[in-house]
C-alpha positions as CSV (number, residue, x, y, z in Angstrom):
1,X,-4.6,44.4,16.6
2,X,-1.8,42.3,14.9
3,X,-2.5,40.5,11.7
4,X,1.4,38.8,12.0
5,X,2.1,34.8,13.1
6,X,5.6,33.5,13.1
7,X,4.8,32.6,9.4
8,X,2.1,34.8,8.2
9,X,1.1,38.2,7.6
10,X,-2.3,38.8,6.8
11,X,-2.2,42.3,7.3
12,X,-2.5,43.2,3.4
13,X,-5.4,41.6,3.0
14,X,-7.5,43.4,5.4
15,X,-9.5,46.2,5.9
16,X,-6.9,47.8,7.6
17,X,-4.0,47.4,5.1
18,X,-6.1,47.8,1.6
19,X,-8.7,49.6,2.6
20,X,-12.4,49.1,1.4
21,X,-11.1,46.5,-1.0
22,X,-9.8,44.5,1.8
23,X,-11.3,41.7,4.2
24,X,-13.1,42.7,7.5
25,X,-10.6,39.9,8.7
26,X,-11.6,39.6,12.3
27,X,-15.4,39.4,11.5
28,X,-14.9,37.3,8.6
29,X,-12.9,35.0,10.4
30,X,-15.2,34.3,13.1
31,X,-17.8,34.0,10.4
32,X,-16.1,31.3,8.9
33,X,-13.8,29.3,11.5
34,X,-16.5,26.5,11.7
35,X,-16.6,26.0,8.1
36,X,-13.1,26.0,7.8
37,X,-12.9,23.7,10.6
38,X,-15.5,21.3,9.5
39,X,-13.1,21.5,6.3
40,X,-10.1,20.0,8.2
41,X,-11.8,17.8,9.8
42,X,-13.5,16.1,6.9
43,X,-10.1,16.4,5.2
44,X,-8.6,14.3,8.6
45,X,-11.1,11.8,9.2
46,X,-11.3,10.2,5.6
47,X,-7.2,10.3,5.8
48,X,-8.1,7.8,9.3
49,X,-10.6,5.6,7.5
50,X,-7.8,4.5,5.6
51,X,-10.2,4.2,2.9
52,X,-9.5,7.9,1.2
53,X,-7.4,7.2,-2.5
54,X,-5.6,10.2,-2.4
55,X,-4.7,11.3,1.4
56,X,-1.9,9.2,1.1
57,X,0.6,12.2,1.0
58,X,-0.7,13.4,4.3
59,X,1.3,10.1,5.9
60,X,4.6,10.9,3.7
61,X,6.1,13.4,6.4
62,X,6.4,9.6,8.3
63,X,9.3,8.5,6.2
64,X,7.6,4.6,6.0
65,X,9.8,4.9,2.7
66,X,12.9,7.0,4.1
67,X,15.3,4.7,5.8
68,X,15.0,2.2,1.5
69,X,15.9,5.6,0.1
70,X,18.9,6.5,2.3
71,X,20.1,2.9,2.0
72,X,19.9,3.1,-2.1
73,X,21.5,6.6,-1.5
74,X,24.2,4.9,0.4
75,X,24.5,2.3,-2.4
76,X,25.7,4.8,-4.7
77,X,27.7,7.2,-2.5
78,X,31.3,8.0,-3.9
79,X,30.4,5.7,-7.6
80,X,28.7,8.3,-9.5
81,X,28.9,11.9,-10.5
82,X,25.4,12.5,-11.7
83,X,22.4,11.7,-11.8
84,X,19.6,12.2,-14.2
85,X,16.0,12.4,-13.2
86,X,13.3,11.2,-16.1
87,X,9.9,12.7,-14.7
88,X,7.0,15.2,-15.7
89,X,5.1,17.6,-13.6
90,X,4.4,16.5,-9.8
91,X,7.5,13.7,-10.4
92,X,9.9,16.4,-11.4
93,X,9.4,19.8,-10.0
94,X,9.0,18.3,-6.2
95,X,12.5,17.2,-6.5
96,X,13.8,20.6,-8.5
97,X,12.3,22.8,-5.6
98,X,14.1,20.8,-3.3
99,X,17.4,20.9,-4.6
100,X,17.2,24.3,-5.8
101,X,16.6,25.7,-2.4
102,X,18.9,23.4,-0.7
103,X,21.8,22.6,-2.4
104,X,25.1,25.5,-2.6
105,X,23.6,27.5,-5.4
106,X,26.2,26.8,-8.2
107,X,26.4,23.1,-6.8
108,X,26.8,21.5,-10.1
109,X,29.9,23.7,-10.8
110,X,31.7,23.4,-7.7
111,X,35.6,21.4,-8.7
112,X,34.6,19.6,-5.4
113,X,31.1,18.5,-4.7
114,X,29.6,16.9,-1.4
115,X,26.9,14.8,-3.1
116,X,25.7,14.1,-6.9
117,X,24.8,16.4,-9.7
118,X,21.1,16.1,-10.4
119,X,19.7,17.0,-13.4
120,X,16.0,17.0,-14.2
121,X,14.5,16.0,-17.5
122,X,10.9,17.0,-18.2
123,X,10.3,17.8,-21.8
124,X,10.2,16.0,-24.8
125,X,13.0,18.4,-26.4
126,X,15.2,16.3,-27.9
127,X,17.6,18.5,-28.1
128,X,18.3,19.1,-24.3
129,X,18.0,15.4,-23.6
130,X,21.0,14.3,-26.4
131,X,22.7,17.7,-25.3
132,X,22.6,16.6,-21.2
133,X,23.8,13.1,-22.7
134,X,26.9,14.5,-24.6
135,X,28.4,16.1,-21.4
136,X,28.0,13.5,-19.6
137,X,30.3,10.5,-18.6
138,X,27.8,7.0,-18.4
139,X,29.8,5.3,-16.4
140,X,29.3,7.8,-13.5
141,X,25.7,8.0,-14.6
142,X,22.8,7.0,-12.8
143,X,19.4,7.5,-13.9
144,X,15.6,7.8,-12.3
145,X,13.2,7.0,-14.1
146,X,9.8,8.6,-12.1
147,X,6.4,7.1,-13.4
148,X,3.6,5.4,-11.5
149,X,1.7,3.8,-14.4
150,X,5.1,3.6,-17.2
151,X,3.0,5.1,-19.4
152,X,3.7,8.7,-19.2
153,X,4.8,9.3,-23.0
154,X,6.8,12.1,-22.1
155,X,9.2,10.0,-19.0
156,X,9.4,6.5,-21.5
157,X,10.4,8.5,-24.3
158,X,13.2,9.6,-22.2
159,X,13.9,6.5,-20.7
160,X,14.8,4.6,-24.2
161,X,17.1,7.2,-24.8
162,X,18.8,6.8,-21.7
163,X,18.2,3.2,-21.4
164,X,19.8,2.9,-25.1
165,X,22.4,5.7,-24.4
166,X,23.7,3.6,-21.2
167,X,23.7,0.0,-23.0
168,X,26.0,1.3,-25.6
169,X,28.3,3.0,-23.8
170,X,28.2,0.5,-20.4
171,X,27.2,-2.8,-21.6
172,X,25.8,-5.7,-19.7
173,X,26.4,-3.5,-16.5
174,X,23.6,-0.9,-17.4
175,X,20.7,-1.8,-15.1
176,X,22.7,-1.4,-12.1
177,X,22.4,2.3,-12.7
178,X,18.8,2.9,-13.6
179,X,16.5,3.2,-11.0
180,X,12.7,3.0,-11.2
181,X,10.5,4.7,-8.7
182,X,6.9,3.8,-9.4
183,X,3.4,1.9,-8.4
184,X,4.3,-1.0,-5.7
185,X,2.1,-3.3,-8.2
186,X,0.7,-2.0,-10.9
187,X,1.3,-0.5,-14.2
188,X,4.1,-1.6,-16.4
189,X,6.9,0.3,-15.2
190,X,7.2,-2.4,-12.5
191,X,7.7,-5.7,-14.0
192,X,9.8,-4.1,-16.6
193,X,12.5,-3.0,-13.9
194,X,12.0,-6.1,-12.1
195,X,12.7,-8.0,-15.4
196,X,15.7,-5.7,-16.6
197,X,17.1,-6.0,-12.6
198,X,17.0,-2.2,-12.1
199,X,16.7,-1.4,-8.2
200,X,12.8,0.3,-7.9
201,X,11.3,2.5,-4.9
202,X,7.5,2.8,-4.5
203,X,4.9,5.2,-5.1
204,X,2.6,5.0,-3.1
205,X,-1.1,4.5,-4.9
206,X,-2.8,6.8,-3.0
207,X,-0.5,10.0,-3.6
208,X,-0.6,11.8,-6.5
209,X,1.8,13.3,-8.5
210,X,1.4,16.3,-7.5
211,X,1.4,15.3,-3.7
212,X,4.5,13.5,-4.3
213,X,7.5,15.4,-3.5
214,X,7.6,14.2,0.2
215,X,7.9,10.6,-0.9
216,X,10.4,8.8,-2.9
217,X,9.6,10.9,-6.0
218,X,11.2,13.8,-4.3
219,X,13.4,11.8,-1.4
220,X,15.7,10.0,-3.3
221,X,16.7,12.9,-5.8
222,X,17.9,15.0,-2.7
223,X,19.4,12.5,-1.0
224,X,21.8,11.7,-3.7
225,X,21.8,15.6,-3.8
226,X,23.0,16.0,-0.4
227,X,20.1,17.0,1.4
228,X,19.0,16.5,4.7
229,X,15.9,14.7,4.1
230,X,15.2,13.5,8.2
231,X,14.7,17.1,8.2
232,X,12.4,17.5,5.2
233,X,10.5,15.2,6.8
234,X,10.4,16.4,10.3
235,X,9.3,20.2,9.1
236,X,6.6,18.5,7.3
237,X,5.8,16.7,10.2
238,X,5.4,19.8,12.3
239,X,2.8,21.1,9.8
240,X,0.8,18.8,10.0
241,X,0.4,19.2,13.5
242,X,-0.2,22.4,13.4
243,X,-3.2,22.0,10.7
244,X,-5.0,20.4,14.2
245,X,-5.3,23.5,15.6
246,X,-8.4,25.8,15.8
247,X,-9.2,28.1,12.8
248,X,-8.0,31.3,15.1
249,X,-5.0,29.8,15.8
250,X,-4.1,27.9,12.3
251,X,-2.2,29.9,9.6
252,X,-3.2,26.7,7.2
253,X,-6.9,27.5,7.8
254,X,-6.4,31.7,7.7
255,X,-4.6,31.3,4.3
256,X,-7.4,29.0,2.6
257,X,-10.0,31.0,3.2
258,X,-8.1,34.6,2.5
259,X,-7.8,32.5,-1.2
260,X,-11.5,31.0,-0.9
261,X,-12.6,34.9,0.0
262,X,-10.5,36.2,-3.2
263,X,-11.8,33.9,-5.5
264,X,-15.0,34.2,-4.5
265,X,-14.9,38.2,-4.5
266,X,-13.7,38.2,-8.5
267,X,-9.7,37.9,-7.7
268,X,-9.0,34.8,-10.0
269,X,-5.4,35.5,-10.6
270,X,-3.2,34.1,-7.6
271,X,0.3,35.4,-8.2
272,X,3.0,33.4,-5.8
273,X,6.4,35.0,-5.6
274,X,9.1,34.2,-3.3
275,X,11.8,36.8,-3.1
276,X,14.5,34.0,-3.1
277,X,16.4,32.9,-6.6
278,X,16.8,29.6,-4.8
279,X,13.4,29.3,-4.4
280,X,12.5,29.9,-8.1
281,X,11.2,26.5,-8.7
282,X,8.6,26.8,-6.0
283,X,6.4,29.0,-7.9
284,X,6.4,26.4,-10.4
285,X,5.9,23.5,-8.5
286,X,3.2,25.4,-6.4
287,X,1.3,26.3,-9.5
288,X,1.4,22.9,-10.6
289,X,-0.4,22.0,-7.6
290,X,-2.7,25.1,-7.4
291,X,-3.6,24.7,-11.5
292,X,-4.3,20.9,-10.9
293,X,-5.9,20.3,-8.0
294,X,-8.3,23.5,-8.2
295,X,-9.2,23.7,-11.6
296,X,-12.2,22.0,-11.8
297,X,-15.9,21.3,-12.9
298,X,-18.3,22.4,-9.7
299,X,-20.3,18.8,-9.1
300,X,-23.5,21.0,-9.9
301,X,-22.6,23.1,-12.8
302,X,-19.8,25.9,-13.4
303,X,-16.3,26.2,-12.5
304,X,-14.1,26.7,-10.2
305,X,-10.5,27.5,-9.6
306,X,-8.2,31.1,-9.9
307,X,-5.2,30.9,-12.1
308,X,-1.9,30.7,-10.5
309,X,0.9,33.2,-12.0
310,X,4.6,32.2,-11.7
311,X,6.9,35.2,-10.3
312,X,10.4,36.0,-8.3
313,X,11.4,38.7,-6.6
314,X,13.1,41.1,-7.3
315,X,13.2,40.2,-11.3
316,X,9.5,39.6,-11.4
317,X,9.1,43.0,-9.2
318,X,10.9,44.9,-12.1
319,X,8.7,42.6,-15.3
320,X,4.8,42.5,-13.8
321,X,4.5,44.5,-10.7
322,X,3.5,47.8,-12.5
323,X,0.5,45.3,-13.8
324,X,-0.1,44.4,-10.1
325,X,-0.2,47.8,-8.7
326,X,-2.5,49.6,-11.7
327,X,-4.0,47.0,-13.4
328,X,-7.1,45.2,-12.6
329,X,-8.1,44.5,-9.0
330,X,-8.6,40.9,-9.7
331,X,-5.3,39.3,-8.1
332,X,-4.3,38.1,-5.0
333,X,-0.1,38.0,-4.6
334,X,1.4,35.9,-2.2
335,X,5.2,36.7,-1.1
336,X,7.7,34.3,0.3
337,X,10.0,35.8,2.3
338,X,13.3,34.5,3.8
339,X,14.1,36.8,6.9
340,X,18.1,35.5,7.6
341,X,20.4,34.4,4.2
342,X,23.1,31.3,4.9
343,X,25.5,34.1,4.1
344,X,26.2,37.6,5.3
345,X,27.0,39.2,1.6
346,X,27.5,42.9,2.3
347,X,27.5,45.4,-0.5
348,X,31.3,46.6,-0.7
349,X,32.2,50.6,-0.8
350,X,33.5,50.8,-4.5
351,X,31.8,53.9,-5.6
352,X,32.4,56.0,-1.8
353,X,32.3,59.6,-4.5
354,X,28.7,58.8,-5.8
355,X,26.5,59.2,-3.4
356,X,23.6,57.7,-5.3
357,X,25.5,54.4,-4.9
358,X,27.1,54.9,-1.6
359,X,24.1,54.8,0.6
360,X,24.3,50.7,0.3
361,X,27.7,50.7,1.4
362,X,27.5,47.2,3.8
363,X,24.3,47.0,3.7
364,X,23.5,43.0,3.6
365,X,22.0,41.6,0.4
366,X,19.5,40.1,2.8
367,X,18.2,43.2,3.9
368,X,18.2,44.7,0.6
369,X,16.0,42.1,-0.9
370,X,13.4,42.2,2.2
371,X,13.2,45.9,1.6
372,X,12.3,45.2,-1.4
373,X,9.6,43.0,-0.8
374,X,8.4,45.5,1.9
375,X,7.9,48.3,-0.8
376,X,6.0,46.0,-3.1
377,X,4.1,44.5,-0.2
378,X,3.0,48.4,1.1
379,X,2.8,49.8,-2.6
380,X,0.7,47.1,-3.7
381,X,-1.8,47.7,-0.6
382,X,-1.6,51.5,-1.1
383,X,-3.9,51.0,-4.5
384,X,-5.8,48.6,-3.0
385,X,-4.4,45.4,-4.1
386,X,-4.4,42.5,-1.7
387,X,-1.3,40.2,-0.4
388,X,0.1,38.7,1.9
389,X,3.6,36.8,3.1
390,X,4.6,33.5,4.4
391,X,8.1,34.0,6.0
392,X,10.8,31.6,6.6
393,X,13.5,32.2,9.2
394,X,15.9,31.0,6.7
395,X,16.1,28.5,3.5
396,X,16.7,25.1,5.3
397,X,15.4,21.4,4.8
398,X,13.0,21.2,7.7
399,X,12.1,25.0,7.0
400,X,11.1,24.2,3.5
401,X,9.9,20.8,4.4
402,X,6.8,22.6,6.7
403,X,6.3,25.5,4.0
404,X,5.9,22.4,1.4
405,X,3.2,20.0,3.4
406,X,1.6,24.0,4.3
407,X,0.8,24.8,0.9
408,X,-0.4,21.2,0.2
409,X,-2.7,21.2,3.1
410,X,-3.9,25.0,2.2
411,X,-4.9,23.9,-1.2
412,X,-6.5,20.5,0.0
413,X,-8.5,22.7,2.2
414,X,-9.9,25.7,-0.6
415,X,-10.7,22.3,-2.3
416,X,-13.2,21.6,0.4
417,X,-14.4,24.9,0.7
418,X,-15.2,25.1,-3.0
419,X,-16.6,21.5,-2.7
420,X,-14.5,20.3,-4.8
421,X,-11.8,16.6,-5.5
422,X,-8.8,18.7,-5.2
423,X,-6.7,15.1,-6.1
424,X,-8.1,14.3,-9.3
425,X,-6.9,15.4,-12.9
426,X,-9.6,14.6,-15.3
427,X,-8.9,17.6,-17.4
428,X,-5.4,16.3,-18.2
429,X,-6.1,12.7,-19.0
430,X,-7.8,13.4,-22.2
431,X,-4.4,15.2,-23.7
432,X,-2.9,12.2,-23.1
433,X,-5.0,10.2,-24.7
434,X,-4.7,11.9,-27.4
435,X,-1.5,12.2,-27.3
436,X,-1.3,8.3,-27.3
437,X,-3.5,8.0,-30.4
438,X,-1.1,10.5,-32.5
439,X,1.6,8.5,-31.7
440,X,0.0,5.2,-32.9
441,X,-0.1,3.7,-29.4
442,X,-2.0,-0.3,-29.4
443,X,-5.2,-0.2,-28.3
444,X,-5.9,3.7,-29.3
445,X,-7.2,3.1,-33.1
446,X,-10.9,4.8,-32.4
447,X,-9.3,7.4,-30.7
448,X,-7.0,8.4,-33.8
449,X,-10.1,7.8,-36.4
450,X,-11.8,10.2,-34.2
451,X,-9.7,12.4,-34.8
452,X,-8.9,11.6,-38.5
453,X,-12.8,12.8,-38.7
454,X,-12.5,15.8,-36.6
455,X,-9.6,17.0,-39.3
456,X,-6.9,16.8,-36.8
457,X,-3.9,16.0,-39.1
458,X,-2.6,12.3,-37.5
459,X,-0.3,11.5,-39.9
């Protein structure tokens, strides 16, 4: 029996690859497929009542918002040098992934560049914001401000000192180069831009942050960046017909419930590591999304969700693996695998006298990296330790675009298995209240008192 589709290879997770400590996959499959498919199907129909707040992002592969974005994009083409994106969590990393993966890997270096420099800031570090601001030229400058509400502390704190950086050194011009990308109504993000005259792109209400990366959030970063975004769109597209499919033939379905079954059996670690450097910033954004939408309060008590760990190969191979491998059995590790690179580097000949070096004379980089996830794959099952790999032909827009709306739909159906609202945050709104309160914020006086009397210093 073969455990192997196009994308995914369960066979690490089995019985048959891991032993004992392994799934009896085919039994448990066909144990499950109705559940899982009752899963998608509740997941599909509230999408078509239209009713659902937060299916929204399902629709996003569409492009309703695409041809505004390539327009704006087309606005700007050949004025500006770079642009800077203002945005935290699901409004940044989306974007990053994307133009990580897809852009020439020292883009922002190259003499001669075929679309803008993008830069991505989401911390409140002072220091790297003024720093990005000093080596930059603001009248080839545009900025993207990402928030739905305007309220994120972290984005607006950002913002003034863009907004203020640009207005001294551009003048009356500045609003022509901040954009705002936020809620088509609400919030306050909105009537500011449309009161300053900045150009503004929608999010749409019912897509969260985290969900985001197909729509403008995400869209208009790599199109200024140079990426194919039709493309983006069109692998997401064909994800989402293949989530339609029955649970044996529907790698979204297999993958859930391979996590459900981990989680459930004790595994509450989920390490996810791509052996790509230019896919480095999936990890993160997919932990976002993991971490968010799965970490949760069960309706009747409890708690659900297993943490998700950040990792690359090879580096990662050489910093936790040996953790993996003899440490406790309560991980699952999920590899990303690229099988062809957008470049044939060979390993040269330079050392043809020592044969410890010699033996990976020509041997392509490509093949040297998938041994290497091999190894790790096979000596990760040889202790017992479960995995598995999603594979992508190669590193391309509509490649990545179907891996993206895969993982989202994969989480959005563990969510339903665990009988959970994967879309909500409520653990993270109370931080930023907080946070709001510390800062002396209108309207958040009990809040700070509150904490006066808890002996939180305020002050």
């Amino acid at each position: 029996m073969t455990y192997t589709r196009r994308m995914v290879n369960l066979k690490n997770v089995t019985s048959d690859g891991v032993g004992t400590a392994g799934l009896d996959w085919p039994n448990a499959l066909e144990q499950h497929a109705s559940r899982l498919e009752a899963a998608r199907d509740a997941i599909l129909q509230r999408h078509a009542s239209g009713q659902d707040p937060y299916l929204g992002w399902i629709d996003l592969p569409d492009g309703e918002v695409l041809g505004e974005v390539q327009a704006l994009a087309a606005q700007y083409a050949g004025e500006f040098d770079d642009l800077v994106v203002l945005g935290i969590g699901g409004s940044s990393l989306g974007g990053l992934t994307v133009l990580t993966a897809l852009q020439h890997p020292y883009h922002n270096l190259m003499r001669e560049r075929p679309a803008l420099r993008v830069h991505f800031i989401d911390n409140v570090d002072g220091d790297v914001i003024t720093g990005l601001l000093e080596v930059l030229d603001p009248a080839r400058t545009l900025v993207n401000v990402i928030s739905k509400s305007g309220t994120t502390t972290e984005t607006m704190a950002a913002y003034l000192t863009c907004k203020a950086w640009l207005q001294q050194h551009v003048g009356e011009g500045y609003a022509r180069q901040i954009i705002a990308t936020t809620d088509p109504q609400k919030g306050i993000l909105r009537p500011l831009a449309q009161r300053e005259g900045y150009a503004t792109l929608p999010v749409p209400p019912n897509v969260g942050g985290r969900f985001s990366v197909l729509s403008a959030v995400g869209l208009l970063p790599a199109a200024l960046g140079g990426v194919d975004v039709e493309a983006l769109l069109r692998g997401a597209r064909r994800a989402n017909e293949a989530f339609r499919a029955g649970a044996h033939d529907n790698a979204i379905l297999q993958t859930a419930l391979v996590n459900w079954l981990a989680g459930e059996a004790g595994r509450n670690i989920l390490v996810f590591m791509p052996y790509s450097t230019r896919l480095r910033y999936l990890s993160d954004w997919f932990a976002q999304l993991w971490a968010e939408s799965l970490g949760k309060h069960k309706p009747g008590g409890g708690h659900t969700g297993t943490t998700p760990v950040k990792a690359v190969g090879t580096t990662d191979q050489h910093s936790q693996v040996q953790l993996y491998r003899e440490g406790p059995s309560d991980k699952l590790v999920v590899f990303v695998r690229v099988d062809a690179p957008d470049r044939d580097a060979r390993i040269p000949n330079a050392e043809p006298n020592e044969p410890e070096m010699n033996y990976l004379a020509d041997a392509p980089y490509g093949r040297l990296m998938n041994a290497e996830l091999v190894a790790t794959a096979h000596a990760l099952a040889q202790a017992g330790q479960m995995n598995y790999t999603l594979s992508l032909e190669r590193i391309d827009a509509e490649q990545l675009g179907h891996l993206l709306q895969f993982l989202m739909l994969q989480t959005a159906v563990v969510g339903e298995l665990l009988g959970i609202n994967a879309f909500d945050q409520p653990g993270v709104e109370l931080g930023k209240v907080l946070t709001y309160a510390l800062m002396g914020r209108p309207g958040f006086d009990q809040q700070r008192e509150e904490l006066r009397a808890a002996g939180v210093q305020v002050d």
